[in-house]
DSSP file (Angstrom, degrees, kcal/mol; ACC not computed):
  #  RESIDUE AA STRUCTURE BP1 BP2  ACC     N-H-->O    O-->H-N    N-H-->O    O-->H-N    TCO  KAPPA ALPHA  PHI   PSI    X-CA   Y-CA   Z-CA
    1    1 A X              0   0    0      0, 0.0     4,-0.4     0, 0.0     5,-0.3   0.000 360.0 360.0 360.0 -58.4   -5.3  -24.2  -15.0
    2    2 A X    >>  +     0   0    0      2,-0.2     4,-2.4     1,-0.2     3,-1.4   0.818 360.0  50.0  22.4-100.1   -5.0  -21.1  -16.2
    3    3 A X  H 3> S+     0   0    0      1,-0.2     4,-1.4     2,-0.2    -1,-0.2   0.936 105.8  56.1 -22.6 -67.1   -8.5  -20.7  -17.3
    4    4 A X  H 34 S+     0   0    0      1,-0.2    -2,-0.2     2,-0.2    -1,-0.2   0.473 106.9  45.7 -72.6  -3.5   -9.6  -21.7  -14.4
    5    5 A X  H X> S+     0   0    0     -3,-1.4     4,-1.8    -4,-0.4     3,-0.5   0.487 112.7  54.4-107.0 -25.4   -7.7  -18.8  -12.3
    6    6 A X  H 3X S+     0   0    0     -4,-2.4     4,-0.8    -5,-0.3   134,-0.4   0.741 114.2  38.6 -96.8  -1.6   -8.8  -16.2  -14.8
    7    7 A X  H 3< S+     0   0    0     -4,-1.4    -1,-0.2    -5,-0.2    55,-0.2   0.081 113.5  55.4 -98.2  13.6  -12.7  -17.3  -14.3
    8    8 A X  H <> S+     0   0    0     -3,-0.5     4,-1.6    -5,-0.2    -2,-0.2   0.621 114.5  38.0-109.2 -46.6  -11.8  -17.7  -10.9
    9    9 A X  H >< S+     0   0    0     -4,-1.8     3,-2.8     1,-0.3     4,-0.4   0.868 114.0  53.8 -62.1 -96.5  -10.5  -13.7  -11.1
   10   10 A X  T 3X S+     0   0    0     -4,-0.8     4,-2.7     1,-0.3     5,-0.5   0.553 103.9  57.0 -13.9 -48.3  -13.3  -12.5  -13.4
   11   11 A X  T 34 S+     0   0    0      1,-0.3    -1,-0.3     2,-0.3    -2,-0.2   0.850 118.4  31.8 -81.1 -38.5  -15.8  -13.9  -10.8
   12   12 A X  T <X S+     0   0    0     -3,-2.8     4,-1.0    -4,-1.6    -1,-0.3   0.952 112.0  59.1 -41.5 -66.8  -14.2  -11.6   -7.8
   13   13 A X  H  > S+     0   0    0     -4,-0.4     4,-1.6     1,-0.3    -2,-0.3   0.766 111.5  43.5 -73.4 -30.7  -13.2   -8.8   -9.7
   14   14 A X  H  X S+     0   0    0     -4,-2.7     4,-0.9    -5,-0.2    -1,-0.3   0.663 117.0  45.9 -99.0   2.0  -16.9   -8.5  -10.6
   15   15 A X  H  4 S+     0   0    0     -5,-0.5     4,-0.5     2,-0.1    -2,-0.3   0.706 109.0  58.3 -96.7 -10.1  -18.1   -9.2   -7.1
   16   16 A X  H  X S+     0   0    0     -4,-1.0     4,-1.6    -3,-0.2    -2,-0.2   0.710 111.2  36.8 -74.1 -51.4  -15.7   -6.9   -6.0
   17   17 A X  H  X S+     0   0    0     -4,-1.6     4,-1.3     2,-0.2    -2,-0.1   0.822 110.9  55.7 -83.2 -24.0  -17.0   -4.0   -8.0
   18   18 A X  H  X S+     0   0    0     -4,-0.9     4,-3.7    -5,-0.2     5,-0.3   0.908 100.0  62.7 -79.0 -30.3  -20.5   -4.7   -7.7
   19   19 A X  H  > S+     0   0    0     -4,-0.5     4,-1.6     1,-0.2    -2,-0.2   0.952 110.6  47.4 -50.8 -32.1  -19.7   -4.6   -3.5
   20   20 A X  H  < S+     0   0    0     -4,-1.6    -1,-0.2     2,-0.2    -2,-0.2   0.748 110.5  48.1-112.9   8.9  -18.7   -0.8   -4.4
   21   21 A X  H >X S+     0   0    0     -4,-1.3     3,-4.1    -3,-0.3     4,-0.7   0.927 107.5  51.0 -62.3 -66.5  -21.6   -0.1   -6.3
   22   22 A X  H 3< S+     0   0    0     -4,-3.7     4,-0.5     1,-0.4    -2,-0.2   0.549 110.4  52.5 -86.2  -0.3  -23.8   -1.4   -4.0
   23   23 A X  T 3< S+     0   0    0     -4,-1.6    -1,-0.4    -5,-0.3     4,-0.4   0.500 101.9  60.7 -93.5  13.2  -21.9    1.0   -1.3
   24   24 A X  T <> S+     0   0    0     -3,-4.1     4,-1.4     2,-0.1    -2,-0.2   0.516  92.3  77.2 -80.1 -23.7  -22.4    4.1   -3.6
   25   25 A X  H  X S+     0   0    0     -4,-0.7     4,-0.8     2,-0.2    -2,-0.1   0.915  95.5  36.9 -15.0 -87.3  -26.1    3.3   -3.1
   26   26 A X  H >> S+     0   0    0     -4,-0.5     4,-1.8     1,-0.2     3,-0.8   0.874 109.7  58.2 -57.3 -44.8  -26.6    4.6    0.1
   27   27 A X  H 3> S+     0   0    0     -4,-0.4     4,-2.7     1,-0.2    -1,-0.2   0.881  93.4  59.8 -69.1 -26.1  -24.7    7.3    0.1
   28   28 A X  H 3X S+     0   0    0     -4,-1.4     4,-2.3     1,-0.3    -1,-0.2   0.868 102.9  59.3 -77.1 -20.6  -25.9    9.2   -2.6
   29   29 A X  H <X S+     0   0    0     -4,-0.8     4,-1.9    -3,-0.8     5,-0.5   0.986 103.2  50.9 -48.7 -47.5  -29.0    9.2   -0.8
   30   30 A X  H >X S+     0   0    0     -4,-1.8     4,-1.1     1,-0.2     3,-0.6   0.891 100.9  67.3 -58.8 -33.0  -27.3   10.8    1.8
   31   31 A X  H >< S+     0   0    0     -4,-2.7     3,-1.4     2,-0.2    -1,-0.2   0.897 100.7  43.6  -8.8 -82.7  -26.0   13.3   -0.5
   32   32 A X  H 3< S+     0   0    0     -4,-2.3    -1,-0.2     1,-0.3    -2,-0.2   0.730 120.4  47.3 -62.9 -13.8  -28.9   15.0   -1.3
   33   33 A X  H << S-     0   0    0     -4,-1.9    -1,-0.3    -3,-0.6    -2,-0.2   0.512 126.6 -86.8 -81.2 -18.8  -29.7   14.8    2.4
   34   34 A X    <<  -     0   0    0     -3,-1.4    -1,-0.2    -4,-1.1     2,-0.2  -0.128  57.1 -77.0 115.7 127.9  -26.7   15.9    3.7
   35   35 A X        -     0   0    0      1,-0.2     5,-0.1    -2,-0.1    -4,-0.1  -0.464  33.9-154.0 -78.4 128.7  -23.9   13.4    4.2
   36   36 A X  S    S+     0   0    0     -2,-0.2    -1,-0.2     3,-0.2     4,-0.1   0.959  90.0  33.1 -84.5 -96.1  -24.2   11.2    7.3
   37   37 A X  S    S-     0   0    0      1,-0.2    -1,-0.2     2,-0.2     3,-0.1   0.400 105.1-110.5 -63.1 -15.1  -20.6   10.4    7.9
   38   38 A X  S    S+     0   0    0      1,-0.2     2,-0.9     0, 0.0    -1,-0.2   0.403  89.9 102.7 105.4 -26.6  -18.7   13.7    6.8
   39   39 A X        -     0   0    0     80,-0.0     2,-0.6     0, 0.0    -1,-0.2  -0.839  51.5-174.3-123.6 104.3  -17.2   11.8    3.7
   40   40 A X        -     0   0    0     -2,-0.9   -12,-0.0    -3,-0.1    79,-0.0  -0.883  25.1-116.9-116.6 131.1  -18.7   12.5    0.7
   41   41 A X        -     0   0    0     -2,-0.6     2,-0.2    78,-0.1    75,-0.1   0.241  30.4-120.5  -7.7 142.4  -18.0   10.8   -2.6
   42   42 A X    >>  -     0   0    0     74,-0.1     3,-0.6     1,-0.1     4,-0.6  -0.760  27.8-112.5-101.2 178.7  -16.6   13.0   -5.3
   43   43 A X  T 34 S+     0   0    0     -2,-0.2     4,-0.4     1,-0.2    -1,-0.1   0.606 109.6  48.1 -91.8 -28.4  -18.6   13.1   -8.3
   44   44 A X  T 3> S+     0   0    0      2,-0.1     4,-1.3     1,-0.1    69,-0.3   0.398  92.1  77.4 -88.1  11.1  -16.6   11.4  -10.9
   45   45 A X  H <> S+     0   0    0     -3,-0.6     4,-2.0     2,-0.2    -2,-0.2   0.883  93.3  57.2-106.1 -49.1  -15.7    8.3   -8.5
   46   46 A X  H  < S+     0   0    0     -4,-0.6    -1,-0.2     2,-0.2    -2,-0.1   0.735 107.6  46.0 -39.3 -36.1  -19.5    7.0   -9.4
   47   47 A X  H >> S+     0   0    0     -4,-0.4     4,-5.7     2,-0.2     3,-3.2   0.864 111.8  57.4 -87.1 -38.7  -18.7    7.1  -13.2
   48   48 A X  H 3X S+     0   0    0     -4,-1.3     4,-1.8     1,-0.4     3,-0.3   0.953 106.4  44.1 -36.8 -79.7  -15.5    5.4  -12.5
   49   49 A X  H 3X S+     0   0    0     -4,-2.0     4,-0.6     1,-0.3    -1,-0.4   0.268 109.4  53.5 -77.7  16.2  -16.8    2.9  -11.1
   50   50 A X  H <> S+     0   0    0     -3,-3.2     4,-2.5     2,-0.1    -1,-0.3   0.747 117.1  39.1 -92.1 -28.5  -19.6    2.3  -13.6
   51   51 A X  H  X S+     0   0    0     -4,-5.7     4,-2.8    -3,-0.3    -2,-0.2   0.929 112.4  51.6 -72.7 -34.4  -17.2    2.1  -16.6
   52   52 A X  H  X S+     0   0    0     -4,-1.8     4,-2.2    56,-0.3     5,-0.4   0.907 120.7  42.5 -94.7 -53.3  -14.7    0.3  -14.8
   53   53 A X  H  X S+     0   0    0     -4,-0.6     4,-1.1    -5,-0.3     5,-0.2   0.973 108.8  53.2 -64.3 -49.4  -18.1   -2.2  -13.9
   54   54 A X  H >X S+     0   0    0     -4,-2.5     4,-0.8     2,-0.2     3,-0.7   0.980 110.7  47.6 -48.0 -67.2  -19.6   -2.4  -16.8
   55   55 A X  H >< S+     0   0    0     -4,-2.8     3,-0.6     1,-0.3    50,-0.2   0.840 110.2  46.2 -27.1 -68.8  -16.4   -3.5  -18.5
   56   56 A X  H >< S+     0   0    0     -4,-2.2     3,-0.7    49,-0.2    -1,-0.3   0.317 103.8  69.7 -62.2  -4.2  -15.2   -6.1  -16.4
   57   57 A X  H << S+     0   0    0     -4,-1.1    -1,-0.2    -3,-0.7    -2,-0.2   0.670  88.0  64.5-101.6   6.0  -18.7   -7.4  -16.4
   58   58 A X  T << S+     0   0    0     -4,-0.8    -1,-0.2    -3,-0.6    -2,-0.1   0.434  73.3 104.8 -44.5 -27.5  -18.3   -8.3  -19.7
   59   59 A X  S <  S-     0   0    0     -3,-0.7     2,-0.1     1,-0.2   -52,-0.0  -0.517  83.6-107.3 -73.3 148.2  -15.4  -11.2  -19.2
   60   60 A X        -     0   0    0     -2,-0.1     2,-0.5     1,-0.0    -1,-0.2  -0.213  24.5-111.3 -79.8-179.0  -17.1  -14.0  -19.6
   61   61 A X        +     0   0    0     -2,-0.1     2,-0.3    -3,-0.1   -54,-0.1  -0.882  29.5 177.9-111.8 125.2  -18.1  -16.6  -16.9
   62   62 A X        -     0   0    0     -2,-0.5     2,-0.2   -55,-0.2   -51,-0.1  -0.770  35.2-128.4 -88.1 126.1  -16.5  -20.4  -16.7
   63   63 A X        -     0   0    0     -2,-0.3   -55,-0.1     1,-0.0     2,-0.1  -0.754  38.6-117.5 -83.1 161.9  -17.7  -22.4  -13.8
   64   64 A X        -     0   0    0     -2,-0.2     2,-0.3   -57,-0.1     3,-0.1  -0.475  20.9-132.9 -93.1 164.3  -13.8  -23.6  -12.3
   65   65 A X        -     0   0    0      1,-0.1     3,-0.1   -64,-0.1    -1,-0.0  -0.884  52.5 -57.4-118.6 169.4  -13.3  -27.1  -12.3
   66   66 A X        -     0   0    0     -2,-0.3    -1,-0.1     1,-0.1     0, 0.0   0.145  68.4-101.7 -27.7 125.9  -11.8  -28.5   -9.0
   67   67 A X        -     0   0    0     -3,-0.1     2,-0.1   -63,-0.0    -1,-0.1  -0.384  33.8-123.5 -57.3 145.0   -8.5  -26.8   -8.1
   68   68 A X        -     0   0    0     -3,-0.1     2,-0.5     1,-0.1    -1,-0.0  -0.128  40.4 -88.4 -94.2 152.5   -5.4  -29.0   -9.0
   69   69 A X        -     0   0    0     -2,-0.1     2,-0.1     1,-0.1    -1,-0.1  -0.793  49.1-115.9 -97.2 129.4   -2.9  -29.8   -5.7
   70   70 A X        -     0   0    0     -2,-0.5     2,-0.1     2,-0.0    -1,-0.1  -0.403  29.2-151.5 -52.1 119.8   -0.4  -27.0   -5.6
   71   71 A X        -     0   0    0     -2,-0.1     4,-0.1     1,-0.0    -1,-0.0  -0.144  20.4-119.2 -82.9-150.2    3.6  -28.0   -6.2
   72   72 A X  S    S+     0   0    0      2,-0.2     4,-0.3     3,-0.1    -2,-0.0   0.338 108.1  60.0-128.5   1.0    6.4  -26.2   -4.8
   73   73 A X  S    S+     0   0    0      2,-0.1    -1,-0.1     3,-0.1     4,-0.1   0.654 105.3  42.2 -92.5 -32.1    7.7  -25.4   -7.5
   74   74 A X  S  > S+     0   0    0      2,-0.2     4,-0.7     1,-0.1    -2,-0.2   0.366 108.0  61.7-104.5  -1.0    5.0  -23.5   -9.0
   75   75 A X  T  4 S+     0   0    0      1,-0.2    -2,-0.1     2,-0.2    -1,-0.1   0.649  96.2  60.2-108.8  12.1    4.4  -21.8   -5.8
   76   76 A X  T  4 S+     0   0    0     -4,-0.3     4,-0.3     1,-0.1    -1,-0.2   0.795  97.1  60.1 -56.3 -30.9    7.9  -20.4   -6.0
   77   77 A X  T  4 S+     0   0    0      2,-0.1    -2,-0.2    -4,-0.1    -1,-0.1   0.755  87.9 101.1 -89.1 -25.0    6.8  -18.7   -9.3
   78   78 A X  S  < S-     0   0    0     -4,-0.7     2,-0.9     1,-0.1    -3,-0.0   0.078  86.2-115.9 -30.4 156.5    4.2  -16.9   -7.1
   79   79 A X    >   -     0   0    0      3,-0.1     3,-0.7     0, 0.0     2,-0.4  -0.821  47.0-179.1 -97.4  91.7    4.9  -13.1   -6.0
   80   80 A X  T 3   -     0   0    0     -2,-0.9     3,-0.1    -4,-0.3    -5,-0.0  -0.849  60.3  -1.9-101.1 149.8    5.1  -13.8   -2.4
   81   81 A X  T 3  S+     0   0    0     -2,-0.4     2,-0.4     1,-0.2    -1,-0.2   0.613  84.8 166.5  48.9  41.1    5.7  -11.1    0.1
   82   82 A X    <   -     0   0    0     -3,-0.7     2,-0.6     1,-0.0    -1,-0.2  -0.701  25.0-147.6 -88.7 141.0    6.1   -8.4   -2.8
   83   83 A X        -     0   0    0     -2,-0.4     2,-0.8    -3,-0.1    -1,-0.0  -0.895   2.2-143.5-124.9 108.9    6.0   -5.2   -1.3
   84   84 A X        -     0   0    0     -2,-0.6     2,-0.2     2,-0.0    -2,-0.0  -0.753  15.9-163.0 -82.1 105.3    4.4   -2.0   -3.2
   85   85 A X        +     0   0    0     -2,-0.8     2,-0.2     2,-0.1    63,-0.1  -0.515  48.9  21.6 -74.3 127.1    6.2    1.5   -2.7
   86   86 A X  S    S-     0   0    0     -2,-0.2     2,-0.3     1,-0.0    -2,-0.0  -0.667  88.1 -77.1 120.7-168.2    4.6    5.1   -3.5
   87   87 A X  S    S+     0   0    0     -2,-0.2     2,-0.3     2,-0.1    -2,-0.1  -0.948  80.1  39.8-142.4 178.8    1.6    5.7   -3.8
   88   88 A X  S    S-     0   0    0     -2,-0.3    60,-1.4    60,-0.2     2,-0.4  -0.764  95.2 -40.7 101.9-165.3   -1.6    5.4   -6.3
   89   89 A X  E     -A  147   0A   0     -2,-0.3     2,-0.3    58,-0.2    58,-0.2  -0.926  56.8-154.9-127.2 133.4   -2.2    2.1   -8.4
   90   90 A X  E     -A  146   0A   0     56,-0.8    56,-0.7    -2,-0.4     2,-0.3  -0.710   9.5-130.5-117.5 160.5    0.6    0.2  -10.2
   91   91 A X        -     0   0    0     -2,-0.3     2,-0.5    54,-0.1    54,-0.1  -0.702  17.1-125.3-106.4 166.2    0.5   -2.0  -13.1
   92   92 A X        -     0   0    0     -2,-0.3    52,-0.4    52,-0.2     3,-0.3  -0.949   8.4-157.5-130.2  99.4    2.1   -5.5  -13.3
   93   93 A X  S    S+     0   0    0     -2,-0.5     2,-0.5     1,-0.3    -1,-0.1   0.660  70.9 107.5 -42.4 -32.4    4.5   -5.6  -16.3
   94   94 A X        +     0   0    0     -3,-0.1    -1,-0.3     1,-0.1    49,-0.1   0.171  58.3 171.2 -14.6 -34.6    3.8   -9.5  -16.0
   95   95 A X        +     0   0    0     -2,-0.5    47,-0.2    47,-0.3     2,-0.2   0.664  17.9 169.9-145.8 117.3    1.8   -9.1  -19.2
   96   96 A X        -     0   0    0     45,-1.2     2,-0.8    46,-0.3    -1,-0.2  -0.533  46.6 -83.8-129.5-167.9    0.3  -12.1  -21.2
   97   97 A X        +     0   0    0     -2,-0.2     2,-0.2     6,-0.0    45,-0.1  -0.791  55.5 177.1-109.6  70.9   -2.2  -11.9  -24.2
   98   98 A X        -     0   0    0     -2,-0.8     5,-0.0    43,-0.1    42,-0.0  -0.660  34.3 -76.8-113.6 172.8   -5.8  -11.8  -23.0
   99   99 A X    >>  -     0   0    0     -2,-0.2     4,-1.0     1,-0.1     3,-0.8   0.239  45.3-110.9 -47.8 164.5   -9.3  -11.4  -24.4
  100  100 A X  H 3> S+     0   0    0      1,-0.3     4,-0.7     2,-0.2    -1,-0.1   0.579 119.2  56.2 -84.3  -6.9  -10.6   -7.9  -25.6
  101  101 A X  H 3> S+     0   0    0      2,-0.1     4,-1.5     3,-0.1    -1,-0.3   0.646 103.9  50.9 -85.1 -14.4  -12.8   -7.8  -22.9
  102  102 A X  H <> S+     0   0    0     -3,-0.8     4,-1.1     2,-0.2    -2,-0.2   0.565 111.7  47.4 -93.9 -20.6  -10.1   -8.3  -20.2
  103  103 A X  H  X S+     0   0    0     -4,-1.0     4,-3.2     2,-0.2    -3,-0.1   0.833 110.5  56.6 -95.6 -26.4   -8.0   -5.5  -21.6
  104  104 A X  H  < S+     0   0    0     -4,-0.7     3,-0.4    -5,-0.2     4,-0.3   0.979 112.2  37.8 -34.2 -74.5  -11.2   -3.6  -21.6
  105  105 A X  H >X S+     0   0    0     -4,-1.5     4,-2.7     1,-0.3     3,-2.6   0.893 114.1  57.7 -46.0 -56.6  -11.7   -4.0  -18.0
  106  106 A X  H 3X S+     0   0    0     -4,-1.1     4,-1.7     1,-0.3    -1,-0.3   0.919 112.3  41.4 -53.7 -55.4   -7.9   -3.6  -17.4
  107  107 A X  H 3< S+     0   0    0     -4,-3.2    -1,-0.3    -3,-0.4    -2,-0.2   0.374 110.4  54.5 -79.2   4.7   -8.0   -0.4  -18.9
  108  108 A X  H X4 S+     0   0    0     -3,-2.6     3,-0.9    -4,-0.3   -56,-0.3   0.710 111.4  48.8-108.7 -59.6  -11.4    0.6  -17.2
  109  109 A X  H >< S+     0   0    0     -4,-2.7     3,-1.8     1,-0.3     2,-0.4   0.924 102.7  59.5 -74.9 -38.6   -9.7   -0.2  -13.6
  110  110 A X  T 3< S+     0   0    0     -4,-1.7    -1,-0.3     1,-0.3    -3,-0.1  -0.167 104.3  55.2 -78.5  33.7   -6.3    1.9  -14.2
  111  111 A X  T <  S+     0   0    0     -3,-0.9     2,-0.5    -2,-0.4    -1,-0.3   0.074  79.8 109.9 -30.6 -27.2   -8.6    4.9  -14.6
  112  112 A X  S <  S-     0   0    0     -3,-1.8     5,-0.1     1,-0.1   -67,-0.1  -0.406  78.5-123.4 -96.6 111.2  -10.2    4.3  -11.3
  113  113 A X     >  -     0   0    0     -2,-0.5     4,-1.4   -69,-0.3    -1,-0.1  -0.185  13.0-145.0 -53.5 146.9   -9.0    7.2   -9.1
  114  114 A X  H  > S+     0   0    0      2,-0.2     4,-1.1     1,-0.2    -1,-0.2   0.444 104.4  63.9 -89.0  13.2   -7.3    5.3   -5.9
  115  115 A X  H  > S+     0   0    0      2,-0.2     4,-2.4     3,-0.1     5,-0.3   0.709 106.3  51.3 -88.5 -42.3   -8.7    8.3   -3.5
  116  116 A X  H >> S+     0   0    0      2,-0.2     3,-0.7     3,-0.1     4,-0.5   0.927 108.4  42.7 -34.8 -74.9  -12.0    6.4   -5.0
  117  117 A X  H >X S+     0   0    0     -4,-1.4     4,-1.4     1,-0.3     3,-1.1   0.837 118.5  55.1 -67.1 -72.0  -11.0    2.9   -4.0
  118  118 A X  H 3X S+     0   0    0     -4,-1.1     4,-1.7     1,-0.4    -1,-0.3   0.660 112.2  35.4 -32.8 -48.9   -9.8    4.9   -0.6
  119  119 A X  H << S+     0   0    0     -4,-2.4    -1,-0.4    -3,-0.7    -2,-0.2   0.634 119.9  51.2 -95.7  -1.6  -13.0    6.6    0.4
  120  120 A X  H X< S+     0   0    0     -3,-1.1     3,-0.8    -4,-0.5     4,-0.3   0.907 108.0  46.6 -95.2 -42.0  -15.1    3.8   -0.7
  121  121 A X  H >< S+     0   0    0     -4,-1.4     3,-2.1     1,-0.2    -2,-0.2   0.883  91.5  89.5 -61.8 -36.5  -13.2    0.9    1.1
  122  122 A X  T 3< S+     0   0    0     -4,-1.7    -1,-0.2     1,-0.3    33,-0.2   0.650  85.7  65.3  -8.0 -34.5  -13.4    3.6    4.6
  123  123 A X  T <  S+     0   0    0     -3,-0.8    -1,-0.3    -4,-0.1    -2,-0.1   0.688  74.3 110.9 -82.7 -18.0  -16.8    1.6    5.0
  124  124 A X  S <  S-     0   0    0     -3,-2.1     2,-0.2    -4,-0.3    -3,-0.0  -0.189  89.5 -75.2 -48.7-174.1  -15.8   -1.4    5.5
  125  125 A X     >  -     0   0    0      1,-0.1     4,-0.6     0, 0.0    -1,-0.1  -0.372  48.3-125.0-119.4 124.5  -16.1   -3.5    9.0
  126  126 A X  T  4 S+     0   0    0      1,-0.2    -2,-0.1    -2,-0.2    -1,-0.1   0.316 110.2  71.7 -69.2  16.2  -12.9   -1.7   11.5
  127  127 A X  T  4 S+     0   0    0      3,-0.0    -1,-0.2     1,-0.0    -3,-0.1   0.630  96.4  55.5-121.5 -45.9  -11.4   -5.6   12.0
  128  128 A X  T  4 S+     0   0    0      2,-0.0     2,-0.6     0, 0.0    -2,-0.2   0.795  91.4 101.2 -77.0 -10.2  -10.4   -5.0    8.1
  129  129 A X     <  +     0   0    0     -4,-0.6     2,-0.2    -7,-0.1    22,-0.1  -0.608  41.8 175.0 -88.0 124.7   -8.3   -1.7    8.5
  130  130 A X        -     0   0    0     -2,-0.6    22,-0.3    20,-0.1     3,-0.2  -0.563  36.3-106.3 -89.8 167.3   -5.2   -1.3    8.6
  131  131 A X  S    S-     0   0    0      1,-0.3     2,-0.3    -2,-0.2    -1,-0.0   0.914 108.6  -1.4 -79.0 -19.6   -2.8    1.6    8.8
  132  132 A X  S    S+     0   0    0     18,-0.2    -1,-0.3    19,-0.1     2,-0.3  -0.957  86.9 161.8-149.3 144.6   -1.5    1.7    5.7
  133  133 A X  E     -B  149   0A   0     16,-1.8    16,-3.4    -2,-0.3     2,-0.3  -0.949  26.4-145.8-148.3 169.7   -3.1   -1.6    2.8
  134  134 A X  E     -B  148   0A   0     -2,-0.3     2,-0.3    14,-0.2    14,-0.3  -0.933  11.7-149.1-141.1 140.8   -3.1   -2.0   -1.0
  135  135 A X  E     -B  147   0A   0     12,-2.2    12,-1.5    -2,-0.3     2,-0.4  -0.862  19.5-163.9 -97.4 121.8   -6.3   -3.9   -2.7
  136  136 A X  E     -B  146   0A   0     -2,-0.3     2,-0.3    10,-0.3    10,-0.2  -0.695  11.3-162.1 -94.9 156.3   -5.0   -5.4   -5.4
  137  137 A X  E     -B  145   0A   0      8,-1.5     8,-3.5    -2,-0.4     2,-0.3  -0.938   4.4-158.3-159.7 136.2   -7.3   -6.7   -8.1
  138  138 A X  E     -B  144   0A   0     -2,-0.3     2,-0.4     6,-0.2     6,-0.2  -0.689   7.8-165.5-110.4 142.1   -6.1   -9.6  -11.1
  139  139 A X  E >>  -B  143   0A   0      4,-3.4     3,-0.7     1,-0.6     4,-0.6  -0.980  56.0 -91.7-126.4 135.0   -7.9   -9.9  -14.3
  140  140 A X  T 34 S-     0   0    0   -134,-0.4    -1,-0.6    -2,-0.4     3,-0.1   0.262  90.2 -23.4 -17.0-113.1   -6.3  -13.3  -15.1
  141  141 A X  T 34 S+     0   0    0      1,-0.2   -45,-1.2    -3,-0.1    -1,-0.2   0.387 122.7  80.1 -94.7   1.7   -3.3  -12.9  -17.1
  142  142 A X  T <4 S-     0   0    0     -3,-0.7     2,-0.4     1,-0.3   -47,-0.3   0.984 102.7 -22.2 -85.0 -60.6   -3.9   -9.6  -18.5
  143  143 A X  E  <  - B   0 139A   0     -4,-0.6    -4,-3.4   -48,-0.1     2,-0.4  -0.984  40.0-141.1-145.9 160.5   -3.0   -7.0  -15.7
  144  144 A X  E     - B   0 138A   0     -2,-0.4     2,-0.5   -52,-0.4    -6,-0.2  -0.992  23.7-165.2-115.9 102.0   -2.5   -6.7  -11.7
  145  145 A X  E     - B   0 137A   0     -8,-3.5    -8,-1.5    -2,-0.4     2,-0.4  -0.933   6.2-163.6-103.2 137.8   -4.1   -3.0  -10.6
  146  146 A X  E     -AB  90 136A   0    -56,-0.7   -56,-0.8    -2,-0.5     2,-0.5  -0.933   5.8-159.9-121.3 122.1   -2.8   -2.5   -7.3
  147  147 A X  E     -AB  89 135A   0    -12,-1.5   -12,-2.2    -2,-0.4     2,-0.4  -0.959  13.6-150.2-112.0 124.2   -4.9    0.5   -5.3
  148  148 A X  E     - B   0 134A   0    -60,-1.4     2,-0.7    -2,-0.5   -30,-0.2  -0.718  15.2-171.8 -65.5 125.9   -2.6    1.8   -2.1
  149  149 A X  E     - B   0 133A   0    -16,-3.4   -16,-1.8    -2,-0.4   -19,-0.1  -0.836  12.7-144.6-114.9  96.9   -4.6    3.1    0.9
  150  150 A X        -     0   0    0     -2,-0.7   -18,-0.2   -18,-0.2   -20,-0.1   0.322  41.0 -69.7 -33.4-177.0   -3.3    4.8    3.8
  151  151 A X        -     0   0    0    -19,-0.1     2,-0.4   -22,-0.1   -20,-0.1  -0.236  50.2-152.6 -74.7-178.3   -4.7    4.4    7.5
  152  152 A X        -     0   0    0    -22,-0.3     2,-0.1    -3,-0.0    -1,-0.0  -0.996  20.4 -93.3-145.1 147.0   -7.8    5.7    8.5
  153  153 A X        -     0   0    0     -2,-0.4     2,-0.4     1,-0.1     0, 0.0  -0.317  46.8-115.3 -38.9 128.6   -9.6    6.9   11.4
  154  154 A X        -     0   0    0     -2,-0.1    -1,-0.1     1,-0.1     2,-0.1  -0.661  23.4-124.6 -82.0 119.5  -11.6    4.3   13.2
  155  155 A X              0   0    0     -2,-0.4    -1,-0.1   -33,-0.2   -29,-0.0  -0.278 360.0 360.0 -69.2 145.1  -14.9    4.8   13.2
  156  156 A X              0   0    0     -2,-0.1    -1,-0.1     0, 0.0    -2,-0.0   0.285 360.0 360.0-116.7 360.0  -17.0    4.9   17.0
C-alpha cells in the first residue's frame, strides 16, 4: 500500500512540475518581448524549477494496483484539517527511509523559492484562488514540502 501511494505521489509530483515548466514556457517569450501581464519571473525561479524537475523525475514509475477500501482506523492516522502557520515552505518531520532519488527530489523541492511557487501558480484558472492557500507536495514517505501563498489579485 505504501508503494502504491508513493508511485501514486511520484506520478503527480512529476506532473505537477512539469505543469510549471510548461507555464515558464510562455513567459520567457514574453520576457524578451516585454512581459504581457506585469509579472515577470525572477531569474533563478527557472533553475529552480529545473533542478527541483529533473530530480523528482528520476523516482521511478510503478503502475498502482487498484486502491484497497479505506478503514477508519487508518483514516484517523491521516493529518486531517492540519493547519500551516507563517509563511514559506515547511517540512514534515514525519520522516521514513526512502530511496536516494526521493531524498534527491526532496532536497531539490525545499530549495524552491515559495515567491516561485507564488508567481507561477498566479496563472492558474480564477475558480482556483483563494485568499490566502498552501500547495503541498508528498514524495511518498520521504518529505511533505508545503508552499504558502497569499491572495492574489483577480485577473479581468
Amino acid at each position: 500500500m505504501e508503494r502504491a501511494e508513493r508511485s501514486l505521489t511520484s506520478t503527480f509530483l512529476s506532473f505537477f512540475l512539469l505543469f510549471l515548466f510548461l507555464l515558464l514556457v510562455p513567459k520567457s517569450e514574453g520576457i524578451l518581448n516585454g512581459p504581457a501581464s506585469g509579472v515577470t519571473p525572477r531569474p533563478v525561479c527557472a533553475s529552480q524549477y529545473a533542478l527541483a524537475n529533473y530530480a523528482c523525475s528520476l523516482i521511478p514509475y510503478s503502475p498502482l494496483p487498484p486502491p484497497a477500501p479505506s478503514t477508519p482506523s487508518l483514516d484517523a492516522h491521516h493529518h486531517r484539517g492540519r493547519r500551516g502557520h507563517g509563511h514559506g515552505h515547511h517540512r514534515h518531520h514525519h520522516r521514513h527511509q526512502g530511496t536516494q532519488e526521493e531524498d534527491d527530489c526532496c532536497r531539490w523541492l525545499y530549495e524552491i523559492d515559495t515567491d516561485c511557487v507564488c508567481e507561477m501558480l498566479v496563472h492558474l484558472p480564477d475558480f482556483l484562488s483563494r485568499p490566502v492557500h498552501e500547495y503541498s507536495l508528498i514524495v511518498g514517505d520521504t518529505c511533505n514540502v508545503t508552499y504558502s501563498c497569499g491572495g492574489r489579485v483577480i485577473r479581468k
